[in-house]
C-alpha positions as CSV (number, residue, x, y, z in Angstrom):
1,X,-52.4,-48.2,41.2
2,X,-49.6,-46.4,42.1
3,X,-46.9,-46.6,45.0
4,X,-48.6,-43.3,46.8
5,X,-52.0,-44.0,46.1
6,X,-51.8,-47.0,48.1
7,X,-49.3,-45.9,50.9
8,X,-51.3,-42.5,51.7
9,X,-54.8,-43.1,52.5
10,X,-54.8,-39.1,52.8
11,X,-52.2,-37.1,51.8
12,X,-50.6,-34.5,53.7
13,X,-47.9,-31.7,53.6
14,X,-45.3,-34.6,55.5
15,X,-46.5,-37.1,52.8
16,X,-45.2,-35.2,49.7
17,X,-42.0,-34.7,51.5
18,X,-41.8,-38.0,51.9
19,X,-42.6,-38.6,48.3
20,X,-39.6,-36.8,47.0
21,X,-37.6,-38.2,49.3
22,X,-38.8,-41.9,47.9
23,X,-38.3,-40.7,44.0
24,X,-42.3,-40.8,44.1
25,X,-43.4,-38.3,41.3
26,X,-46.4,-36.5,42.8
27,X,-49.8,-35.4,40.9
28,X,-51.8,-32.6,40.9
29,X,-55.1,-30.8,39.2
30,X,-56.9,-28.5,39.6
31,X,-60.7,-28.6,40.7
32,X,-63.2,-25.9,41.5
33,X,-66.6,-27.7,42.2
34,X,-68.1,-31.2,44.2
35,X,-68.6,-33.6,41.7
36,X,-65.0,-33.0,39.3
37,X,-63.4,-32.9,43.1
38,X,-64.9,-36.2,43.4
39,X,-63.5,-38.0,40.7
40,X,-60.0,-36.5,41.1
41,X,-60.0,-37.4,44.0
42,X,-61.1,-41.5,43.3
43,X,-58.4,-41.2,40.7
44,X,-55.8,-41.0,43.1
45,X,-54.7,-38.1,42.0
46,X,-52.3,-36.6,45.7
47,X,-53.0,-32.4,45.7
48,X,-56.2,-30.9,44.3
49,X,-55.0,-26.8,43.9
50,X,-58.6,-24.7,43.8
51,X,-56.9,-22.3,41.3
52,X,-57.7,-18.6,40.9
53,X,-58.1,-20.0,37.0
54,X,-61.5,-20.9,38.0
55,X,-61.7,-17.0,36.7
56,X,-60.8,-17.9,33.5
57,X,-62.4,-21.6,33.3
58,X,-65.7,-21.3,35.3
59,X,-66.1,-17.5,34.6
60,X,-64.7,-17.0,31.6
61,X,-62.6,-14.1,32.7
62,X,-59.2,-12.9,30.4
63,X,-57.4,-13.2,33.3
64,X,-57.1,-14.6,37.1
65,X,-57.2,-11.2,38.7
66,X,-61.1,-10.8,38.8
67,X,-62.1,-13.5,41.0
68,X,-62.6,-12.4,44.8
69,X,-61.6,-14.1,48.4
70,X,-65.3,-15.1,48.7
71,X,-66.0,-16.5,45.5
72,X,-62.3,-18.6,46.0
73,X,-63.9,-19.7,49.3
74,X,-67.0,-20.6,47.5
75,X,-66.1,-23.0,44.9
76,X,-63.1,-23.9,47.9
77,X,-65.6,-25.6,50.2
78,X,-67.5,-27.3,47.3
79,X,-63.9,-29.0,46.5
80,X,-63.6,-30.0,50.3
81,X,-66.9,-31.7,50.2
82,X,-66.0,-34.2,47.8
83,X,-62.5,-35.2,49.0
84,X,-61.4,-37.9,50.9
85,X,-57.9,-38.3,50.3
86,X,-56.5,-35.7,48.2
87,X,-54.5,-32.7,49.9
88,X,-56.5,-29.2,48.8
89,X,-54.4,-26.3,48.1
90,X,-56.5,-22.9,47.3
91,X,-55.2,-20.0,45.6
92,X,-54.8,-16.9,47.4
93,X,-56.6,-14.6,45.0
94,X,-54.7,-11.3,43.5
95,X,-55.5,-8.3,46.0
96,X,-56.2,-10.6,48.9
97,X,-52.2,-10.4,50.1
98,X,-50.1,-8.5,48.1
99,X,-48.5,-5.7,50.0
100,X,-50.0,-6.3,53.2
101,X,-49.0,-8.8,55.4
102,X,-51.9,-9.1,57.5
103,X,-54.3,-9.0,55.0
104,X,-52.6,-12.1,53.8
105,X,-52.9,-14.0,57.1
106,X,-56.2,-12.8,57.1
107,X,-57.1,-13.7,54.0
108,X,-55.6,-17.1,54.8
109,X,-57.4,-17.8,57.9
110,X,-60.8,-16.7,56.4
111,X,-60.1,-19.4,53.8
112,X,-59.2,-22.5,56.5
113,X,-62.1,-21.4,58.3
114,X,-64.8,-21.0,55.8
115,X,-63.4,-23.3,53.1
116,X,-61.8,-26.1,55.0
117,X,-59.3,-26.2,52.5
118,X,-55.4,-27.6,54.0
119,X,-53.7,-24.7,52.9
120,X,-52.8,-21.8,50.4
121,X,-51.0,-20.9,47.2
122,X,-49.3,-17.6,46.8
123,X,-47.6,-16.3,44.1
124,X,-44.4,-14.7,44.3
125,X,-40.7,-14.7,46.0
126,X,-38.6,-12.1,48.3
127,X,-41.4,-9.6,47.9
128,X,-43.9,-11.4,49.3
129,X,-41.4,-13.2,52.6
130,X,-43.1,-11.2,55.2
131,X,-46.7,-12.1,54.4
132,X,-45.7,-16.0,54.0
133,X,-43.6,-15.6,56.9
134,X,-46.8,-14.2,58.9
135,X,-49.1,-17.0,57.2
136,X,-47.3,-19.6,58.7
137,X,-47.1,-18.4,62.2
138,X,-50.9,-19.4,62.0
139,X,-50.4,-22.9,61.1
140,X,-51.5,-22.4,57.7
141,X,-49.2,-24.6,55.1
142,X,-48.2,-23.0,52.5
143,X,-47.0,-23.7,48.6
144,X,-45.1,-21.2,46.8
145,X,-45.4,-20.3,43.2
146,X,-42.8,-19.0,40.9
147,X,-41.9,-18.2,37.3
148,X,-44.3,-17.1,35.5
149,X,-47.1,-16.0,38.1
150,X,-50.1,-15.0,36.3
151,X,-51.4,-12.5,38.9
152,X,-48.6,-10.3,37.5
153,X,-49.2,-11.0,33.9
154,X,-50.0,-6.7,33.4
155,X,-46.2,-6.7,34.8
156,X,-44.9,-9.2,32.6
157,X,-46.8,-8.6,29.4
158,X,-46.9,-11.8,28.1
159,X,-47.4,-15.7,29.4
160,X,-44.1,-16.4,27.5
161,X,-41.5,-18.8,29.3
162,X,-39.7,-17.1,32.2
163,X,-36.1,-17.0,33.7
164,X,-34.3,-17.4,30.1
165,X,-32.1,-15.0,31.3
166,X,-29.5,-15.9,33.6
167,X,-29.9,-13.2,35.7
168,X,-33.6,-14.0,36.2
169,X,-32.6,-17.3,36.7
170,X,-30.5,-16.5,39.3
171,X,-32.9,-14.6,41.3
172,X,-35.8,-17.1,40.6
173,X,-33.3,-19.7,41.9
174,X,-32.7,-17.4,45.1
175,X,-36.8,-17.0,45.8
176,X,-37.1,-21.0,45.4
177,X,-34.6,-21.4,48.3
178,X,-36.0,-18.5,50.0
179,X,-39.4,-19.8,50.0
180,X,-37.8,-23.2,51.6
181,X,-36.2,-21.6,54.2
182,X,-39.1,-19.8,54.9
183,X,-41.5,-22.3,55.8
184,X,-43.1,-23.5,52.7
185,X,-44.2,-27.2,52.3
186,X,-43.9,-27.0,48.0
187,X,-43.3,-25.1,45.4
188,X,-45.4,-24.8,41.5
189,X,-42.9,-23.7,38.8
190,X,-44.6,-22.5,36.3
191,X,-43.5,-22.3,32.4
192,X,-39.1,-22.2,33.1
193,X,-36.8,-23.7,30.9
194,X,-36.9,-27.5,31.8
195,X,-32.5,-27.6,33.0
196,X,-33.3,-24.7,35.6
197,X,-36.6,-26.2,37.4
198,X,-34.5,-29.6,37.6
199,X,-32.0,-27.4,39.3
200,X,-34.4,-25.7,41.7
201,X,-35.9,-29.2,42.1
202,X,-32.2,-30.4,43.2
203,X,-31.0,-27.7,45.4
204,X,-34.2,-27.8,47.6
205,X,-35.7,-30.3,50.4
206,X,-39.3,-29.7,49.4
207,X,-41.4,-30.8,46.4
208,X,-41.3,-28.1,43.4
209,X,-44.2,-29.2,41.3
210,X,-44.1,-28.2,37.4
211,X,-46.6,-26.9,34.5
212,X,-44.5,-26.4,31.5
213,X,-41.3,-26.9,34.1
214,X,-39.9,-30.5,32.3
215,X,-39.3,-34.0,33.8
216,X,-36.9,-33.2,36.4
217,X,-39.3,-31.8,38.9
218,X,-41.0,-33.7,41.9
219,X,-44.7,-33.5,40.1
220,X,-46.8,-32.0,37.6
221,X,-49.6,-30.2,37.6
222,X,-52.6,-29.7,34.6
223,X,-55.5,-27.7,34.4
224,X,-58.2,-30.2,34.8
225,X,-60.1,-28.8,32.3
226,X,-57.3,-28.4,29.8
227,X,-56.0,-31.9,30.1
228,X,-59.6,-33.1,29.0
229,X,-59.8,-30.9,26.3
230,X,-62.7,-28.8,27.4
231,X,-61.0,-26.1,26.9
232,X,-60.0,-26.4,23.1
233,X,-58.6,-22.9,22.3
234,X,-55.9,-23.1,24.5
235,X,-53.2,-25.3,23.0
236,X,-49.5,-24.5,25.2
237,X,-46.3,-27.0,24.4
238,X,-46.5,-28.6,27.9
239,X,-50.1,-29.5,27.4
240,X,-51.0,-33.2,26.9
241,X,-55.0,-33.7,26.4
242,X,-56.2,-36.8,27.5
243,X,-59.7,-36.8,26.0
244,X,-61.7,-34.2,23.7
245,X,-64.6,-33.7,26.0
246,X,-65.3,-30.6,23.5
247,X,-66.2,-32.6,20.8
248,X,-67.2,-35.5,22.8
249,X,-70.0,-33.3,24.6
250,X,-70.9,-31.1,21.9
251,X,-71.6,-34.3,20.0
252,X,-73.8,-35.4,22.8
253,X,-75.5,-32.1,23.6
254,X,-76.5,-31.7,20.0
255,X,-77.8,-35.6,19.5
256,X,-80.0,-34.6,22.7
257,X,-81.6,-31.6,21.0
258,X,-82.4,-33.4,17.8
259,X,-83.7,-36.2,19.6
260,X,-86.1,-33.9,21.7
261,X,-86.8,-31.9,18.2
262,X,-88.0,-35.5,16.5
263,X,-89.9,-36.8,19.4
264,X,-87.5,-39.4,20.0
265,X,-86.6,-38.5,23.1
266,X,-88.1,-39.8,25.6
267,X,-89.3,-43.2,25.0
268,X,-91.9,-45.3,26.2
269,X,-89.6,-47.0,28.3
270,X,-87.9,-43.5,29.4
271,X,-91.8,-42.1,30.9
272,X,-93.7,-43.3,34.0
């Protein structure tokens, strides 16, 4: 068991400040229904993020931008019902803040309410200060995002590694700072050269949280679905699978359909 799972009986935005301040690396997946949120969160496991991949893992989209508020909210409040420890983050979705600053508080309050979710993700750094700045003046918590931010990826062109360059290094380096000065309680890096997120992790009081970010962040954070290997096609660097559930449940699925095809299923003892 680790050090936070026994101190925090429920996590909070205070506890994972805490936790950095302690040396206490924090953990976080992602979930997007009841019963995986359940298990997470019986794991121990300290922030739960309701990603906007569930439009690429549960719908099978190309990309994150097709999922809507309501459909975040949806699979949200399933999370929420499952949880008894773990601190839920949900994704603002793309087109539910962008641009507008009170479309994003909106958006944001819509999600507290409806979801009971204990705060929201947005992607993004100076050009998106006025709608985190309004976000917060509602009591909403807040977790940045930065690096590569796949909401943008029709900007970017690619899911390659960001801030290579040292002068989007610089400016990344700028929004994380930005973001803490602003209000927010964490920060995701997302897929930056390893020396640069361990700077960002130093130069700021708040957690930053990695995915393809290296060791020298606060926390790390999978795809649930990924780490299990559910999701087999998708092989990054940072990735670690912990189990092949592909060919663990494929196995199983197709023993179940030959044993209902030879009348083997069910037995005498498996009938009332």
């Amino acid at each position: 068991m680790s050090i936070a799972k026994s101190e925090y009986k429920r996590v909070t935005v205070k506890s994972l400040i805490d936790m950095k301040q302690q040396g206490i690396k924090i953990s976080m997946l992602t979930a997007y229904d009841y019963t995986m949120a359940k298990i997470i969160d019986k794991a121990g496991i300290d922030i739960i993020l309701v990603g906007d991949s569930a439009s690429n893992v549960m719908a099978g989209h190309e990309t994150t931008l097709p999922i809507t508020l309501d459909q975040m909210i949806y699979h949200a409040s399933s999370v929420v019902r499952g949880v008894m420890r773990s601190l839920i983050v949900v994704d603002l979705p793309f087109g539910s803040y962008q641009g507008d600053s009170k479309m994003a508080l909106s958006s944001s309050i819509k999600i507290m309410k409806e979801s009971g979710g204990h705060a929201v993700k947005l992607e993004g750094g100076s050009e998106i200060s006025e709608s985190i700045s309004r976000i917060l003046t509602a009591g909403i918590p807040v977790m940045g995002h930065l690096g590569l931010t796949p909401q943008s990826i029709y900007k970017f062109g690619t899911y390659t590694v960001r801030a290579k360059e040292e002068e989007e290094a610089k400016i990344l380096l700028e929004d994380a700072i930005l973001l803490e000065k602003l209000g927010c309680f964490a920060l995701v890096l997302e897929k930056v050269p390893a020396a640069l997120a361990q700077k960002v992790a130093e130069s700021i009081s708040i957690p930053v949280i990695g995915i393809g970010a290296g060791g020298g962040v606060d926390g790390q954070v999978l795809v649930t679905h990924d780490m299990l290997g559910m999701t087999h096609e998708f092989n990054p660097r940072f990735l670690r699978r912990y189990r092949d559930f592909f060919t663990d449940m494929t196995d199983a699925f197709t023993q179940y359909s030959k044993d209902v095809k030879s009348k083997d299923f069910p037995n005498e003892k498996e009938q009332y």
